[in-house]
Structure formats: structure tokens, C-alpha cells
LOGU-113902 format. One record per residue: z, y, x of N, C-alpha, C in turn; residue in three letters. Coordinates in steps of 0.2 Angstrom, whole numbers, plus 2048, in hexadecimal, padded with zeros to 3 digits. Last residue first. Layout:
N
ZYXZYXZYXALA ...
***
This chain:
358
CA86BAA69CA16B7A6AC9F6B3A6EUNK CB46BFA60CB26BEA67CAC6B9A68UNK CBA6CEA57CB66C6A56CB36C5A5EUNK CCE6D4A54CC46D6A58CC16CDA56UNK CCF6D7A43CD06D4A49CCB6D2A4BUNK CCF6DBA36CD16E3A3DCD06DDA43UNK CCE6D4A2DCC96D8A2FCC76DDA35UNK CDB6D0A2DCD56CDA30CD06CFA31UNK CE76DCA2CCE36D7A28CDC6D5A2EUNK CF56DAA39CF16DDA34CEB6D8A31UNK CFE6D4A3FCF66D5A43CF46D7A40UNK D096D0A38D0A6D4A3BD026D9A3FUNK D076D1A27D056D0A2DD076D4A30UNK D176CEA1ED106D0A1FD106D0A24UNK D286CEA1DD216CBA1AD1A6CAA1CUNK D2D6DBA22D2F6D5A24D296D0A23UNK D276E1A15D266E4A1DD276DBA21UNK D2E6DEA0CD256DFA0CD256E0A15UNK D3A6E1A10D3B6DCA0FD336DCA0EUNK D3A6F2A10D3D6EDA18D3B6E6A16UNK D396F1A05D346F3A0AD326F3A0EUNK D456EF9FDD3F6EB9FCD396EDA01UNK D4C6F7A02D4B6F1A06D486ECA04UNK D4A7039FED48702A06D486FCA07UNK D4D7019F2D447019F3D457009FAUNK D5B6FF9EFD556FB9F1D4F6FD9F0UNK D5E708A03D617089FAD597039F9UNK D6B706A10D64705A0BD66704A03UNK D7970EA13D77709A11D6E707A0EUNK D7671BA22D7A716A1ED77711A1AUNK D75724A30D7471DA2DD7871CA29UNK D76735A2ED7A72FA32D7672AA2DUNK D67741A34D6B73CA2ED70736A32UNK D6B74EA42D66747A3DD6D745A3AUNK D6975FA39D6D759A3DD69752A3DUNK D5B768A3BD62764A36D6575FA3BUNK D5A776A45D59771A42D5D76DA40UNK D60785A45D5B782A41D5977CA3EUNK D5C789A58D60789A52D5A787A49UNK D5D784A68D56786A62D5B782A5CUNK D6178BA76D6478AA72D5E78BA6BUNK D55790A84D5C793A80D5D78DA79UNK D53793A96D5578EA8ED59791A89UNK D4D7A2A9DD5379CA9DD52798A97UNK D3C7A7AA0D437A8A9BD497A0A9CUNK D377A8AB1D387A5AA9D3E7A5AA5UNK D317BAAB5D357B4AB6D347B0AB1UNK D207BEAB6D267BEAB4D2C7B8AB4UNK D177C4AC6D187BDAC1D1F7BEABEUNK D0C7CCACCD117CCAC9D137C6AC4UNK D037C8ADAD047CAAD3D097C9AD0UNK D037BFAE5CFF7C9AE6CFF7CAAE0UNK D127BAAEFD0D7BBAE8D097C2AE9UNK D137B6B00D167BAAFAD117B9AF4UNK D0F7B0B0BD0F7ADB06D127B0AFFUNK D087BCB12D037B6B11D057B3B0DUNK D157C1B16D0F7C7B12D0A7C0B0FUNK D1C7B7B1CD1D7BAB16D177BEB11UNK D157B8B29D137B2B23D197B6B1CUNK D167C3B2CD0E7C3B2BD107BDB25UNK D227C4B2FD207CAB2BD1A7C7B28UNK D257BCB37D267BAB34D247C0B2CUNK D1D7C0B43D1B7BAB40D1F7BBB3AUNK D257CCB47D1E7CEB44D1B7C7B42UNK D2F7C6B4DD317CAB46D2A7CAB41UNK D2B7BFB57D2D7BBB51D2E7C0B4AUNK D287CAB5FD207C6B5BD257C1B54UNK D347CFB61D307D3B5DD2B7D0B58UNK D377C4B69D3D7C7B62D387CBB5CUNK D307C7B74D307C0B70D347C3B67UNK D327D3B78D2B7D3B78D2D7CCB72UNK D407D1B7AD407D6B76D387D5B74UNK D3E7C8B86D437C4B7ED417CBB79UNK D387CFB8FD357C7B8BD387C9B86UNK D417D7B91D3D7DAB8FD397D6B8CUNK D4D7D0B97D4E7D3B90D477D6B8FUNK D447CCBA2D487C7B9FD487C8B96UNK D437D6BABD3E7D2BA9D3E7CDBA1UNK D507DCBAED4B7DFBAAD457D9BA5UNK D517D1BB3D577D2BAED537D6BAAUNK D4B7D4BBFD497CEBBCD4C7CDBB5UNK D4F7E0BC4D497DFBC1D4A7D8BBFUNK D5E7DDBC8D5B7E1BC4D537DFBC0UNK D5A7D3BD1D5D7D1BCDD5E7D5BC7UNK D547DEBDAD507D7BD8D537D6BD1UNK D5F7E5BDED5A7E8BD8D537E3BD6UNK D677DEBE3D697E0BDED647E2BDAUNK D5F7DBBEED637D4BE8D667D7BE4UNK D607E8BF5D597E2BF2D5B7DFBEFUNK D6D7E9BF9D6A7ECBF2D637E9BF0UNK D787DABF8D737DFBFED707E4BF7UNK D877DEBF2D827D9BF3D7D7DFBF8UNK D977E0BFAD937E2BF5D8E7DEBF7UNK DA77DABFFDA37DEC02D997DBBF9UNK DB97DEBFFDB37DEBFBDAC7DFBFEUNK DC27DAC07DBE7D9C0ADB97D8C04UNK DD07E4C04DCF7E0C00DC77E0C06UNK DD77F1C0DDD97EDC0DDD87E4C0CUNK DD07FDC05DCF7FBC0ADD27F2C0DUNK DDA7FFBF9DD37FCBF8DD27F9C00UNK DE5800BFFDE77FABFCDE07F9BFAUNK DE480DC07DE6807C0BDE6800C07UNK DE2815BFBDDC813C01DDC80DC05UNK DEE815BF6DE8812BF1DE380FBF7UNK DF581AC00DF8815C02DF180FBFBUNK DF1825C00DEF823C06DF181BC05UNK DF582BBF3DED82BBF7DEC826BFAUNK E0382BBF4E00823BF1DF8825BF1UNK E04836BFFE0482DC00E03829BFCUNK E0283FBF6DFE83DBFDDFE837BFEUNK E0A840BEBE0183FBEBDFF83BBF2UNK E1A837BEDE16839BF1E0E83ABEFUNK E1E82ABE5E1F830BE5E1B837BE6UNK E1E81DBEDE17821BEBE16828BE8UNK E2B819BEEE2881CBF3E2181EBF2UNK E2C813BE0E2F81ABE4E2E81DBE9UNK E2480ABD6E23809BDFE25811BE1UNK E2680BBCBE27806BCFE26805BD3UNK E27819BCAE2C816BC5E2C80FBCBUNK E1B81DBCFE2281EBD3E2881BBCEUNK E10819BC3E13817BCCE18818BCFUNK E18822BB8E1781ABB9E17819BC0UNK E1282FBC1E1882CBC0E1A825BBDUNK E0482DBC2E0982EBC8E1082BBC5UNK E0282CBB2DFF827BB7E04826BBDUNK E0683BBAFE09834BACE0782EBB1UNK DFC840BB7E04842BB7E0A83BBB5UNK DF383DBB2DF183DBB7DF983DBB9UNK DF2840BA3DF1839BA3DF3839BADUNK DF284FBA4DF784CBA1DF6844BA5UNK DE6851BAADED851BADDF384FBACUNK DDD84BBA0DDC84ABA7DE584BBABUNK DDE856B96DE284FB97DE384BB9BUNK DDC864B9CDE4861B9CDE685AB99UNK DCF860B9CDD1861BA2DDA860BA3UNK DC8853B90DC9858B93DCE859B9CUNK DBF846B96DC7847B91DC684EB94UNK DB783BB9EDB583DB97DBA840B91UNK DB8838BA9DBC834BA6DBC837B9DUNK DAF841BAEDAD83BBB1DB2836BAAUNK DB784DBACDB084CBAADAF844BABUNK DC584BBB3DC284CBABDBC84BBA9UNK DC084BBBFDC1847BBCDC0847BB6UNK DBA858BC0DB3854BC1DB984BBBFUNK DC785FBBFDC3860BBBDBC85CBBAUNK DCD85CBCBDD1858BC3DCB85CBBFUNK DC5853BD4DC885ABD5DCA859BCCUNK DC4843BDFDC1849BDBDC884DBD8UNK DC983BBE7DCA83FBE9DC6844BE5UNK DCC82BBE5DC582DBE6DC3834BE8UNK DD982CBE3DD7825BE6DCF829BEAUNK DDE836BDBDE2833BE0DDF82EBE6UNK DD2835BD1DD683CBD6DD983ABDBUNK DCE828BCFDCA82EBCFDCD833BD1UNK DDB824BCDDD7822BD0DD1825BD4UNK DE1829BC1DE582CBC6DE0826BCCUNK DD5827BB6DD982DBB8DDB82DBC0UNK DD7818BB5DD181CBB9DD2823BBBUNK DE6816BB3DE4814BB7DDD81ABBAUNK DE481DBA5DE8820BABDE681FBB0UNK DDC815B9DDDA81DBA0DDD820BA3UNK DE380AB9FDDC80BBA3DD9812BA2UNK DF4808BA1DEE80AB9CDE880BBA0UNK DFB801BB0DF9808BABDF5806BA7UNK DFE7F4BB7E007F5BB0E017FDBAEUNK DF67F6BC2DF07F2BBADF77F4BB6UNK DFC7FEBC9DF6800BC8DF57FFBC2UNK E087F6BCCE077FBBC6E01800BC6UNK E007EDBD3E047E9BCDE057F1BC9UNK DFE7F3BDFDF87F0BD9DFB7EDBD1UNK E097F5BE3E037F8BE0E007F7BDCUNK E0D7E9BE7E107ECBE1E0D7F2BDDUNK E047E3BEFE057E0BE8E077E4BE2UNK E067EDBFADFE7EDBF6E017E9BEFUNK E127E8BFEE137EFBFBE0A7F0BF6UNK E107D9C01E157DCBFAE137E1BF9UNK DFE7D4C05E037D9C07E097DCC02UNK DF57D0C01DFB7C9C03E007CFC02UNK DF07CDBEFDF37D1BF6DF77CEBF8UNK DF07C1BE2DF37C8BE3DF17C9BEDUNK DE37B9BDADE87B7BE0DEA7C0BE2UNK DDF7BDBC9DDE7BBBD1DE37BBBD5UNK DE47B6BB9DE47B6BBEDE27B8BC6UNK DD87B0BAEDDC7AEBB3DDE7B3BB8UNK DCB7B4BA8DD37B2BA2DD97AFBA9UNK DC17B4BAEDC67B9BAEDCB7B6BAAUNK DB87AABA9DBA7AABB1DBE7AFBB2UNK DB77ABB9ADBA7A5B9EDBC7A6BA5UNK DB97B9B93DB67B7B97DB87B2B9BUNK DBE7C2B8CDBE7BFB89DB97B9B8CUNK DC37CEB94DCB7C9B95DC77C2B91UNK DB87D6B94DB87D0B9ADBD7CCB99UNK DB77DFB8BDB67D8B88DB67D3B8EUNK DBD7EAB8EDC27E6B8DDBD7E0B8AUNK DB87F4B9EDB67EFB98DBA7EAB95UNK DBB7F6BAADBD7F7BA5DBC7F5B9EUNK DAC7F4BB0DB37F1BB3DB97EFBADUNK DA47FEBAADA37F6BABDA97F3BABUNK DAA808BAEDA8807BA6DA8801BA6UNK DA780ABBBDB1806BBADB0808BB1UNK D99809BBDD9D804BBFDA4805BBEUNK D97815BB6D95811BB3D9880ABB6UNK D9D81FBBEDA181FBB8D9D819BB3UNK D9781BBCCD9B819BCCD9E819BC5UNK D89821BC7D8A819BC9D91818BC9UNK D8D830BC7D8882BBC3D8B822BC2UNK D90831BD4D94831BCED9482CBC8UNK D8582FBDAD8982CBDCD9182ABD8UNK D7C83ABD5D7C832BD4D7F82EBD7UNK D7D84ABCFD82843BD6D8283FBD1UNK D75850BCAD79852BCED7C84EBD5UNK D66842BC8D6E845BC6D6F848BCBUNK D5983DBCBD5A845BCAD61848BC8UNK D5D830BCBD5A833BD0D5B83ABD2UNK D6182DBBED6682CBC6D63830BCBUNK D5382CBB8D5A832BB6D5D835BBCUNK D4C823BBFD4C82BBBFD4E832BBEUNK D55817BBED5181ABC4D52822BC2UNK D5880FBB4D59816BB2D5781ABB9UNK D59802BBCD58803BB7D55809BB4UNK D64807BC4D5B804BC9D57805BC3UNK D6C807BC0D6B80FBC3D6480DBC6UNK D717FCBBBD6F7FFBB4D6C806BB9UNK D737F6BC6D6D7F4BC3D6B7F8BBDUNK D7E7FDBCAD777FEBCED727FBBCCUNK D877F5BC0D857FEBC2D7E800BC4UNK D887EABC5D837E8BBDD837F4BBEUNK D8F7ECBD2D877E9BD1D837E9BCBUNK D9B7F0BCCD987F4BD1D8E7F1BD1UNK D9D7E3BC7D9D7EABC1D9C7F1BC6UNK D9F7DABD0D997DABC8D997E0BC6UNK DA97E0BD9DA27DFBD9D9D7DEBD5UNK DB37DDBCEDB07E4BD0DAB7E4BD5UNK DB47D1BCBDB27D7BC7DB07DCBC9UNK DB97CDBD6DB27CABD3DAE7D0BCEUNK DC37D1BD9DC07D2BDEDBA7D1BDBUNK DCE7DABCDDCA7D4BCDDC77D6BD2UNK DD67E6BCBDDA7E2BCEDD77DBBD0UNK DD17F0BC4DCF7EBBC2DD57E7BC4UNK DD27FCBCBDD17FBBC4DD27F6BC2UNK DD17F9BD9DD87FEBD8DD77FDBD0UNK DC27F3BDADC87EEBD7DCD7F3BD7UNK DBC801BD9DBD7FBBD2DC27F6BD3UNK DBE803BE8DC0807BDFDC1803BDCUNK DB57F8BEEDBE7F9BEDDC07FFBE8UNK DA97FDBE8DA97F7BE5DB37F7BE8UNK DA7808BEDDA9808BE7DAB803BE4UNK DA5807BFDDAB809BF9DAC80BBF1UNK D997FFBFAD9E7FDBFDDA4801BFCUNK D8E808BF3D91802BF1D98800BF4UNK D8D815BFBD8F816BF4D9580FBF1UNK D80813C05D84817C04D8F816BFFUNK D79809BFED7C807C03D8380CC05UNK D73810BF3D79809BF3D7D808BF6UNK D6C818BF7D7381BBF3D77815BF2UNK D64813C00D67816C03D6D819BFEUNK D5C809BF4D60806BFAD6580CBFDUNK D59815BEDD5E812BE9D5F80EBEEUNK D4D819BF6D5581EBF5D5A81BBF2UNK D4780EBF7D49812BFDD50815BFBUNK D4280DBEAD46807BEED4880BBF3UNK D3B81ABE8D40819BE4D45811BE7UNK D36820BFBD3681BBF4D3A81DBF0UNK D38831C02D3B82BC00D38827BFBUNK D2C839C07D31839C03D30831C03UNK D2283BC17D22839C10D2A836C0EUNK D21847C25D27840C21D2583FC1AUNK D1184DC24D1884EC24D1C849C20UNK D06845C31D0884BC2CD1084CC2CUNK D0283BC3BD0583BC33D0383EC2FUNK CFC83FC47CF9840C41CFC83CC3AUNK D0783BC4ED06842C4DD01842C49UNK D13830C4ED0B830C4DD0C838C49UNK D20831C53D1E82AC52D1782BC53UNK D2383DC52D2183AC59D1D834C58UNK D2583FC44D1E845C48D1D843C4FUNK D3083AC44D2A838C3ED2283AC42UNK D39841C4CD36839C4DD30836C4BUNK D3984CC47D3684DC50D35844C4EUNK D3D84AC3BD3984DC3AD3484BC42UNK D4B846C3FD46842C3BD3F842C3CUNK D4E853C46D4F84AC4AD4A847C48UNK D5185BC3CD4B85AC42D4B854C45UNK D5B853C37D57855C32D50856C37UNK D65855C3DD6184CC3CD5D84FC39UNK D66863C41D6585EC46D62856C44UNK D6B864C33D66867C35D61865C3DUNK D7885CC34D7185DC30D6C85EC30UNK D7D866C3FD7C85EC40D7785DC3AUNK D80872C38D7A871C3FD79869C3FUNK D88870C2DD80872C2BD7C870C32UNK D9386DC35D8F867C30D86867C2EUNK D93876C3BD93872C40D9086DC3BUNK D98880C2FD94880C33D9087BC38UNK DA2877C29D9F879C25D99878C2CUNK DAC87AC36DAB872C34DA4872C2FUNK DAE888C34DAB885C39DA987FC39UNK DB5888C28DAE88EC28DAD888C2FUNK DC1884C2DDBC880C28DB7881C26UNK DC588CC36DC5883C37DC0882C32UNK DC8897C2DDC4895C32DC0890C36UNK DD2891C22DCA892C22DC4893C28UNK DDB88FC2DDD888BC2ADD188AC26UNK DDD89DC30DDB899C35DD8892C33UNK DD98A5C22DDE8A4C28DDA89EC2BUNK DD189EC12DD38A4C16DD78A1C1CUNK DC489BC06DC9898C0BDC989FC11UNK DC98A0BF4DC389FBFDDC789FC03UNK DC6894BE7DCB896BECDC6897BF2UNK DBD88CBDFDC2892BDEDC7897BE1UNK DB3885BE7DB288ABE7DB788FBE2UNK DB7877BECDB2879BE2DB0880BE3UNK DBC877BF5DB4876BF5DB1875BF1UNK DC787EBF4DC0882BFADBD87EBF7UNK DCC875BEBDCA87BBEBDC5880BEDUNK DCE86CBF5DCB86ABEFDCA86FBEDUNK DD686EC02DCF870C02DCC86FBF9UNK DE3871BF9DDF877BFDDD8878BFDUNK DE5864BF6DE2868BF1DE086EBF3UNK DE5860C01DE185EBFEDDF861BF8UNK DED86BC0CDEF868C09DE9866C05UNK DEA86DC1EDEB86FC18DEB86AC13UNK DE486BC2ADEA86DC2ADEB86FC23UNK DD6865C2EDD886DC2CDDC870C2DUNK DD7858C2CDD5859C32DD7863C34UNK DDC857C21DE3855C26DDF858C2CUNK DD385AC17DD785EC1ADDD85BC1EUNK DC984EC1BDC8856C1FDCF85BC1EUNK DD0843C18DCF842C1BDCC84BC1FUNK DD1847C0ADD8846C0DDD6847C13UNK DC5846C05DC784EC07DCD84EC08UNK DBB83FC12DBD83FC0CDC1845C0DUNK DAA83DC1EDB183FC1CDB683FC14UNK D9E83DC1FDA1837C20DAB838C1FUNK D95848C21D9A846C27D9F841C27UNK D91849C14D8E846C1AD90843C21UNK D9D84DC0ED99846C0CD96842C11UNK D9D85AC13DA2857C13DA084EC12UNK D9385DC0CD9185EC15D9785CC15UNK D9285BC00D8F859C01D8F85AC0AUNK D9C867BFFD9E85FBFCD9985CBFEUNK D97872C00D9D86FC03D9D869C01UNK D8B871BF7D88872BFED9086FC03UNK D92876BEAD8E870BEBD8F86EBF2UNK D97882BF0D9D87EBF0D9A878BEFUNK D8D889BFED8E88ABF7D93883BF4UNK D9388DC0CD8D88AC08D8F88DC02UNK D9A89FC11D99898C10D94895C0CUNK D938A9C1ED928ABC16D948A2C16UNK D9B8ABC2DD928ABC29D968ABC23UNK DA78A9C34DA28A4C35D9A8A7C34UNK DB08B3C34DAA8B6C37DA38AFC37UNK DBD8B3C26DB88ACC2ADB08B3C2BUNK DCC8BBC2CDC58BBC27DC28B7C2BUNK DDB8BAC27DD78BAC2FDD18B8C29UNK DE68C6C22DE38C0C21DDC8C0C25UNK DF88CAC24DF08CBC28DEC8C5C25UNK E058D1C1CE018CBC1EDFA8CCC1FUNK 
***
């Protein structure tokens, strides 16, 4: 057997594949049908475990190529427009932080917000829980900014949101949403939500979103054979109730077609990051207020505490020793000869004692 060697050049580096694949607007169902191979073929080529060989790799050294020149064509494009506009600019000034967080929104938001419902099976939800994301990524700006992939980023933060089990305790979710009109989407969706939610996100995140079992793992926080494990289980449940999903390919194509399908559409990102800052604005008050109350009540304690030591008072206690009283009985006679002088005599005392009025 002859293996035909790629004369393209030396390929990007496996980052660099994924990212000229991205650019192009492509998914990796979506290039390997254009290649002629099998998803995990390209999943491979574009972590870098496998070097693409035969006419396929051909194809794909070439797609590579053609990507880098179109980049490299908006790339001067930019640069010829910036330099036409007014030649005394200088050179392109980098992006705002509004600038870049509008351009990863816009990028990012509308097909993440259909991910999350494949999670949720709630339309509402998952646009609250794709938007309460971008506010926590508008928030942490600078982290996001510098990740590998902030796009990852954002999304392991929105199906954490989604996912959340204290939403059942929430009035406007305690109900039901109206199902897909479509039976085959219902039924899907029906064995979607009846997996466990670390399967669900599992077989969602490979199946659905097209990551490679290892960057699922990482994202879903389990090693690499439990990812599989739970990955394997998942599929299988689905084809328990919809046998025709069987098939990885097709319950792919058939997750795409049942996100696709729902008219989820995102807020603008201005309104997201307003309502960010204001949220900021909000908790910051109450933390600033929380605090001054802490620090008043410090102060009038300090002000009304004692500055000396005072002993408690001893409790009552019981005073032994004294005689009972005498019970009353009869007079004896001196007392009542005394009673009986007494009875007798004045009562205003002798005269002498009585004021004289003038």
C-alpha cells in the first residue's frame, strides 16, 4: 500500500486547525463530509494524534491552506481599509473590551443559547442562562479575555446555569413548556431530558457541539474514561427510545436539526452588558450599605459597653436562724391589765404636749 504524502507545506499546529476551521464557519460534521471521512478521522487531525495521510489528507492540507490565505487576505483587507480611510492614522488600534465581548457574543451567543435548550428542554431558560453567562464573562472581562477559548469559557458557565437544580424551585418553571411540533423532535427531546444531567451534557458536548472526548472531559469535569463511560450510556438510552438514533451520525445531525429548529433568538449584547453593569452596580451598593451597617453597629456597641469590670449580683439566698413567730394565745393578767390602762388614758397625751394657738 502506497501512502500519498501531503506536498501542501508543513501543517498549522492542531490549535491553529481548529481555529481555521472556526473561521470558515464550518463544524467538524460539517468538514468531514466535505473531506470524505469520518468525524472522528477529522477529530484527530485536528488535535494532532493522527497525520492526515491519502488523498484525504490532501483535501485537507489544502482546505487548511486556502484558509490561512483568506485570513490572511481579511487580514490586509483590514489593514488596506484602515490605511485608505486616513493615512495618517498609523496602525489599526486593537479592539475595546466592548468591542471584543460584542464580537464573542455575537459570534457564540446564538448557537449556544439552542445548546442549552438540548439541556433544558425550557426556551426561557436557556436564554437566561446563556445571558446570566455573558454577564458573569463581562464581569471577569480579563480572565475571559486571556483564555485559551472563551468561548468554552462561556459556554461551561451557561449549561452550570441551566443545570441548576434550584430552578424546579422557581414559580415560572414548575410547569411545563409546550413540546416541538415535530413527533420525531418531541421524542428526542423526550429522551434528552429523561437522562441524568451529566449524561445529558456529556452526549451533547460530543454529539451535539462536536468536541473530542478529551476536552469533554475537561469541560464536564470527569476524567477521560468517565466521559466515555457516561457517553456510551447516554447513546444508548436514546436508541432504547428512538432506534433509529442508533446511528452517532445521525442522532448528530438529527441534535442539530432539533436545536436548529426552535426560533431561540439572544438579547443584543449592549443589553446584556448594561444589565450587567447595573447588577454590578446594585450588589456593590448593598455590599458598600451591609458593610456601613456592620461598622455602625460596631461603633454603638464599643460606645455602649462598660469600660470596667462589674461583678454580677449574687442570687437570693435563703436567711437561716430566725425564730418562727409566736402563734397568738390567751393574755395573761398583767397584759390585760395593760390593755385595760391603755383603753383608759389619753389618747392626745398630757396637756402639756398640746400645741397653744395665739
Amino acid at each position: 500500500m502506497v501512502t500519498t504524502h501531503i506536498t501542501a507545506g508543513p501543517l498549522p499546529s492542531p490549535k491553529e486547525r481548529r481555529y481555521l476551521r472556526q473561521s470558515a464557519s464550518l463544524t467538524q460534521a460539517q468538514l468531514a463530509a466535505r473531506l470524505g471521512v469520518g468525524r472522528a478521522t477529522l477529530r484527530a487531525w485536528e488535535s494532532g494524534r493522527r497525520i492526515p495521510g491519502g488523498s484525504e489528507g490532501e483535501a485537507y492540507a489544502r482546505f487548511l491552506t486556502a484558509a490561512v490565505e483568506a485570513t490572511a487576505r481579511q487580514e490586509r483587507a483590514a489593514q488596506e481599509g484602515d490605511a485608505g480611510a486616513d493615512p495618517t492614522a498609523g496602525p489599526p488600534r486593537p479592539l475595546t473590551p466592548a468591542q471584543a465581548f460584542d464580537a464573542l457574543y455575537a459570534f457564540c451567543a446564538p448557537a449556544l443559547v439552542r445548546q442549552t435548550y438540548l439541556l433544558t428542554g425550557r426556551r426561557e431558560l436557556a436564554r437566561e442562562a446563556v445571558e446570566q453567562a455573558f454577564q458573569t464573562a463581562w464581569q471577569r472581562w480579563p480572565e475571559v479575555a486571556r483564555d485559551r477559548d472563551p468561548g468554552g469559557w462561556v459556554r461551561a458557565v451557561a449549561y452550570d446555569c441551566a443545570l441548576s437544580p434550584w430552578h424546579r424551585f422557581r414559580p415560572r418553571y414548575r410547569h411545563e413548556e409546550p413540546p416541538p411540533a415535530d413527533p420525531a423532535d418531541r421524542a428526542l427531546l423526550h429522551a434528552l431530558l429523561g437522562l441524568p444531567p451529566s449524561y445529558r451534557r456529556t452526549l451533547v458536548l460530543y454529539d451535539g457541539v462536536g468536541l473530542d472526548l478529551p476536552e469533554t472531559a475537561a469541560e464536564t469535569e470527569a476524567s477521560t474514561p468517565a466521559a466515555a463511560g457516561r457517553l456510551l450510556r447516554a447513546r444508548e438510552a436514546v436508541a432504547a427510545h428512538v432506534p433509529a438514533l442508533a446511528d452517532p451520525a445521525v442522532l448528530h445531525r438529527r441534535l442539530t436539526e432539533l436545536a436548529s429548529s426552535e426560533r431561540l433568538l439572544a438579547a443584543r449584547p449592549t443589553t446584556v452588558r448594561t444589565y450587567g453593569e447595573r447588577r454590578n452596580v446594585f450588589w456593590t451598593r448593598a455590599a458598600i450599605a451591609f458593610t456601613v451597617a456592620i461598622i455602625g453597629s460596631t461603633a454603638l456597641t464599643l460606645r455602649t459597653a462598660p469600660t470596667h469590670y462589674e461583678p454580677p449580683i449574687a442570687p437570693a439566698q435563703a436567711v437561716h436562724g430566725v425564730p418562727p413567730p409566736a402563734a397568738m394565745g390567751p393574755l395573761s393578767q398583767e397584759e390585760q391589765a395593760l390593755r385595760t390602762k391603755l383603753h383608759h388614758s389619753d389618747s392626745g397625751g398630757p396637756e402639756r404636749l398640746l400645741p397653744e394657738f395665739r
